[in-house]
C-alpha positions in Angstrom: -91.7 9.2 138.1 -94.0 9.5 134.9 -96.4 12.0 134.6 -100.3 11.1 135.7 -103.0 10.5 132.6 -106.0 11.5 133.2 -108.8 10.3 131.2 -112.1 12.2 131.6 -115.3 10.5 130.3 -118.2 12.2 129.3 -121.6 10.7 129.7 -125.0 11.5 129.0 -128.0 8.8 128.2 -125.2 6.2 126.9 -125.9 2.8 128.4 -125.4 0.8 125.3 -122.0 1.4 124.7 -120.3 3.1 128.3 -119.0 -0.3 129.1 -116.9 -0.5 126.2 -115.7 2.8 126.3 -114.2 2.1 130.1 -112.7 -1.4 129.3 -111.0 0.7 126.4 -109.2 3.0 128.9 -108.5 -0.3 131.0 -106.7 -2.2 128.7 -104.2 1.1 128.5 -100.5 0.0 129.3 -100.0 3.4 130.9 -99.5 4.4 134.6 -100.1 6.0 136.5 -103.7 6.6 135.1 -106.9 8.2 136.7 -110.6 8.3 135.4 -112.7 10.9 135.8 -116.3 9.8 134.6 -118.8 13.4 134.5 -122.4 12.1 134.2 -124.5 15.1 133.1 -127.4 14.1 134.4 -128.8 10.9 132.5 -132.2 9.5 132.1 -131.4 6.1 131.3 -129.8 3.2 133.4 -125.8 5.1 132.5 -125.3 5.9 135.8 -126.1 2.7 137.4 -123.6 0.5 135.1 -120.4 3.1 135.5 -121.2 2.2 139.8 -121.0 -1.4 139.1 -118.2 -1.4 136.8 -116.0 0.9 138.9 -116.7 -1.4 141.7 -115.9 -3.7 139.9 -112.5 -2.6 138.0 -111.8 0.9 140.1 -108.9 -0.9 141.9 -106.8 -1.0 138.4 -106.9 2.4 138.3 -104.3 5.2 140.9 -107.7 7.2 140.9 -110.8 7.3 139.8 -114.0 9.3 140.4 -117.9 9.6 138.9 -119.2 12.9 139.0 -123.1 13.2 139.0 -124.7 16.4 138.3 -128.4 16.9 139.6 -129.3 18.8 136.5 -128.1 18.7 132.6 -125.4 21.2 132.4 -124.6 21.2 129.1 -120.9 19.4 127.3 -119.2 22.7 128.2 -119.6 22.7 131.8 -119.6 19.1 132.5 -116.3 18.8 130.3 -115.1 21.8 133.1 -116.2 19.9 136.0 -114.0 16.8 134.7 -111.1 19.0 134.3 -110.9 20.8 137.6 -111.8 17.7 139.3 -108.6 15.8 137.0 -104.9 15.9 139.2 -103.5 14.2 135.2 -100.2 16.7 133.7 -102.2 15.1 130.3 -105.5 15.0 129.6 -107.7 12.4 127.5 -111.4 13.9 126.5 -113.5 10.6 125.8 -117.2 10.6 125.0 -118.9 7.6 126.6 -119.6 6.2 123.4 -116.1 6.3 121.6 -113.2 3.7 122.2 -109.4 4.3 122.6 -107.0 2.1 120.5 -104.3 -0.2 122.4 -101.2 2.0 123.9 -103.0 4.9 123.0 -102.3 7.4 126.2 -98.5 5.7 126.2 -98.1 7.3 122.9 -99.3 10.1 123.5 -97.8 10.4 126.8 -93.9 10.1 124.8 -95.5 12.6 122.1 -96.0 14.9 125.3 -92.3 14.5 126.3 -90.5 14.7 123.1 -92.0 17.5 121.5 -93.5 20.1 124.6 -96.7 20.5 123.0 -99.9 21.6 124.8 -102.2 19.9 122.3 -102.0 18.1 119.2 -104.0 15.8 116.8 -103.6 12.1 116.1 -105.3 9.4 113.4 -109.0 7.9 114.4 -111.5 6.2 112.7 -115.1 6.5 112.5 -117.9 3.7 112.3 -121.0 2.9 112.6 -123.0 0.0 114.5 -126.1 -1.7 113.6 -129.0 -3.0 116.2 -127.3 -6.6 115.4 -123.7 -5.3 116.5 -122.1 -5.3 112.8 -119.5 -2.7 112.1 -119.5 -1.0 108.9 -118.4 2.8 107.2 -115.0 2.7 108.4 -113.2 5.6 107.6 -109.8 6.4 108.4 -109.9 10.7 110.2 -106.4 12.0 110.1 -103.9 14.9 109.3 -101.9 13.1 106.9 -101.3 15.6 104.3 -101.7 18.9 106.3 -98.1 18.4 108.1 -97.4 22.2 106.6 -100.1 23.9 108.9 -99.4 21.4 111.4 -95.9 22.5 111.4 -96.6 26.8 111.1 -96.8 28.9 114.2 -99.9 29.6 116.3 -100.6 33.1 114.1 -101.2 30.8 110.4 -102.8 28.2 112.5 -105.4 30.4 113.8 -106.1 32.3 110.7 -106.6 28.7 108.9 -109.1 27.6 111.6 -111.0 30.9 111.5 -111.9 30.1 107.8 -112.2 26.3 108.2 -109.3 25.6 106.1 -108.0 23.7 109.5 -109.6 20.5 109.7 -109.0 18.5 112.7 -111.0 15.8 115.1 -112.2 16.5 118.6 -112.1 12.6 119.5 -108.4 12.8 118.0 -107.3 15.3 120.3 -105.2 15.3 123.6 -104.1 18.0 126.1 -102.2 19.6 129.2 -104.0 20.6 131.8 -102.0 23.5 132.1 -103.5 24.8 128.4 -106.6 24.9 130.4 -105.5 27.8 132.7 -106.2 30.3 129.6 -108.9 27.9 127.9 -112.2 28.1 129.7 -115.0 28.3 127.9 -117.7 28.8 130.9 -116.6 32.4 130.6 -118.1 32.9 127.8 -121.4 31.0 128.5 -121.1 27.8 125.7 -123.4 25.3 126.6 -122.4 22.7 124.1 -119.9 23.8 121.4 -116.8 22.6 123.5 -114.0 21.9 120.8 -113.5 24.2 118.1 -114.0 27.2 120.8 -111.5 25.6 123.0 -108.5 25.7 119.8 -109.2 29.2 118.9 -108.6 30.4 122.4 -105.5 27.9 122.4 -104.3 29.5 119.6 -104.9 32.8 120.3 -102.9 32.5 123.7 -100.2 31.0 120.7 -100.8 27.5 122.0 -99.9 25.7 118.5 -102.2 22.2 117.4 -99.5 19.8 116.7 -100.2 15.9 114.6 -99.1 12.8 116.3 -99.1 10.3 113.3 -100.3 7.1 115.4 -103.3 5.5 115.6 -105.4 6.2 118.9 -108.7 5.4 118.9 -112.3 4.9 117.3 -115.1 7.3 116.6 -118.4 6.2 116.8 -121.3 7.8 114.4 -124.5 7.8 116.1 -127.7 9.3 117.0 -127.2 9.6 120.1 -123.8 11.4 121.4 -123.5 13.8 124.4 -124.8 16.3 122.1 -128.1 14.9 120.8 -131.0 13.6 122.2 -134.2 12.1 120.8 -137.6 14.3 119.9 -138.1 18.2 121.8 -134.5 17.2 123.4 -132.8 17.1 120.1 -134.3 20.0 119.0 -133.7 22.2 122.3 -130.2 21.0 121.5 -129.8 21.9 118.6 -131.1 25.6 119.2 -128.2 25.9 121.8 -125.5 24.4 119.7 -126.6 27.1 117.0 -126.2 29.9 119.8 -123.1 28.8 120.4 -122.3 28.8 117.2 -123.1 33.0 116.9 -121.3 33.2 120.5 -118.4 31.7 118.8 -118.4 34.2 116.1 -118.9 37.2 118.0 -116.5 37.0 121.1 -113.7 34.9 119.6 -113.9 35.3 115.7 -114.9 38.6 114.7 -112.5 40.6 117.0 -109.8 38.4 114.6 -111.7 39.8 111.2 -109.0 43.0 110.9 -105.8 40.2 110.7 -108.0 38.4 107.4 -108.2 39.4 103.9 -111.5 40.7 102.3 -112.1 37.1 101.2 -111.6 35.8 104.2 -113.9 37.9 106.2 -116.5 37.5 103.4 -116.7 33.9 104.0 -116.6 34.6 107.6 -119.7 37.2 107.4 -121.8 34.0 105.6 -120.7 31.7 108.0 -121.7 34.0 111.0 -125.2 34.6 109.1 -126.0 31.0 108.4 -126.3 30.5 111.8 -128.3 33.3 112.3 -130.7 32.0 109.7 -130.6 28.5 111.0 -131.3 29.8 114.2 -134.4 31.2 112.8 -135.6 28.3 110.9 -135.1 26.0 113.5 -137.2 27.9 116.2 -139.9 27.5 113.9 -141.8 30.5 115.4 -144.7 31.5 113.4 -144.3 35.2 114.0 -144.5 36.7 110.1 -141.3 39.3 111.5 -139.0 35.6 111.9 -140.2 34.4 108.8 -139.2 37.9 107.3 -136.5 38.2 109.3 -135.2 34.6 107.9 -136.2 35.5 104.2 -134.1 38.5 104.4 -130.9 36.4 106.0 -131.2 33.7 103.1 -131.5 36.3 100.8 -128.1 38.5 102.1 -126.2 34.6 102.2 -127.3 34.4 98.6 -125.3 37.2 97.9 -122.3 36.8 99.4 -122.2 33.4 97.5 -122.3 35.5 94.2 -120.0 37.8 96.1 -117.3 35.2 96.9 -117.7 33.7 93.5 -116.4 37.3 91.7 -113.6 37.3 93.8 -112.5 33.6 93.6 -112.9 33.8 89.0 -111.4 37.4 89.5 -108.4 35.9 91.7 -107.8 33.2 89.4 -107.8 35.4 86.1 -104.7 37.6 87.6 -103.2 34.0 88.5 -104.3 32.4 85.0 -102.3 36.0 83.2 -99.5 35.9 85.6 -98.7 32.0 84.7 -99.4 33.1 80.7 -96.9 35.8 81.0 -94.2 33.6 82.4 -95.0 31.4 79.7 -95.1 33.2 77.2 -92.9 36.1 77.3 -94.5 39.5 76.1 -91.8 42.0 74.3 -92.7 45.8 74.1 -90.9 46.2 70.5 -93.9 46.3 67.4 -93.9 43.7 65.1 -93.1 44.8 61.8 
């Protein structure tokens, strides 16, 4: 008997495109298939068109359930909600405004089989949609062209993430739930940072990302994804997606810093201060100490920049007389 899919659907204040996300994951080939939809409390009609369409298309499914939280939790603990609630060996993550591609969970279900990974990557696309429904910025998101860090252990994967020089897609991602028995990120109190968190601790715990080269779905760029909201909402959200941010770097990055070279924890440092600063700027508190304090932040980034930029012409002198020497061999007798 095949292995259970589970596809768990995130929604929050999505009404204009949730029905097109479902009748994505409907016209999946794969069984058996169960939908978990996690409604974090929306405003807007959301809630009242998943009801109808369930009633409507539920029957298709082995399983399906809509999970309605009184209050906003937050992506991290909704996303948890969906997952312990999920009985799925594999596991889909869908926001409730993106779209999977034909055969997508069948192909991932095979990648699943034949290669024993926990989680790996796969090619989307990203768009955008007018008011009048027309589709334009297409743009093709993919691994093609990392398959070296795709294919080195957990240890060179994790120290590429740390510095960014990892970059992969959350809507491109799929999972076991068993990954998920080391991977909670409600432990650590994220509120909305819910992907990059979620590979460092897969990696740490030597889960390796693998790259599934097929096409699985779109990505849609809007104003108004799980994360975001519109006026004091988007801005409450965007102060807790910057304290995740230093959460992040505290708990799961810094304790990594000793394994990184001096460059590497340089860039790290700026990165973990930028936050800080944005933090600042974005509380927009008129206290003279935050201004200060956010003058003074700017000011340390500023350096490091100069910093880093010693280091990388210093680095690529001893490179640039390395290659020279080879070149052009250097004998110890004098010229007469």
């Amino acid at each position: 008997m095949k292995e259970r899919f589970s596809v768990i659907v995130l929604l929050y204040n999505q009404e204009m495109y949730l029905e097109k996300c479902l009748d994505s994951i409907l016209a999946q080939d794969y069984k058996p298939l169960e939908v978990i939809l996690c409604d974090d409390n929306s405003r807007d009609g959301s809630l009242v068109i998943a009801e109808k369409w369930f009633r409507k298309w539920g029957s298709r499914f082995e399983h399906y359930r809509i999970i309605s939280h009184e209050k906003n939790l937050g992506i991290v603990r909704n996303q948890r909600t969906g997952i312990e609630a999920s009985t799925g060996e594999y596991i889909k993550h869908l926001a409730a405004d993106d779209i999977l591609s034909p055969g997508a969970l069948s192909k991932a279900a095979d990648h699943f089989r034949s290669t024993g990974l926990y989680l790996f990557s796969s090619i989307i696309r990203s768009f955008q949609e007018d008011d009048s429904g027309r589709i334009y910025k297409i743009r093709t998101l993919s691994g093609e062209g990392m398959e070296r860090l795709f294919a080195a252990d957990a240890g060179t994967q994790l120290k590429m993430m740390l510095t960014r020089g990892f970059s992969i897609y959350a809507p491109s991602m799929f999972y076991r739930k068993g990954l998920y028995e080391k991977v909670d990120l409600t432990r650590y109190g994220f509120m909305h940072l819910n992907d990059y968190p979620s590979w460092i601790l897969a990696l740490k715990n030597n889960y390796k990302i693998g790259f599934m080269p097929e096409f699985t779905g779109f990505y849609r760029l809007s104003g108004s994804s799980v994360s975001r909201g519109s006026g004091k909402k988007m801005t409450r959200n965007a102060i807790k997606l910057r304290l995740d941010g230093i959460r992040m770097y505290k708990k799961l990055v810094l304790p990594e810093m000793s394994s990184l070279s001096l460059f590497q924890r340089i860039h790290l440092w700026r990165k973990y201060y930028s936050k800080r600063a944005s933090l600042l700027m974005a509380t927009r508190k008129p206290d003279p100490c935050w201004k200060m304090g956010a003058f003074f932040s700017v000011l340390f980034l500023k350096s490091c920049d100069v910093l880093n930029l010693k280091i990388e012409l210093s680095r690529a002198m001893i490179e640039l007389k390395g290659i020279i020497k080879r070149i052009i061999p250097i004998s110890d007798e004098k010229v007469p």
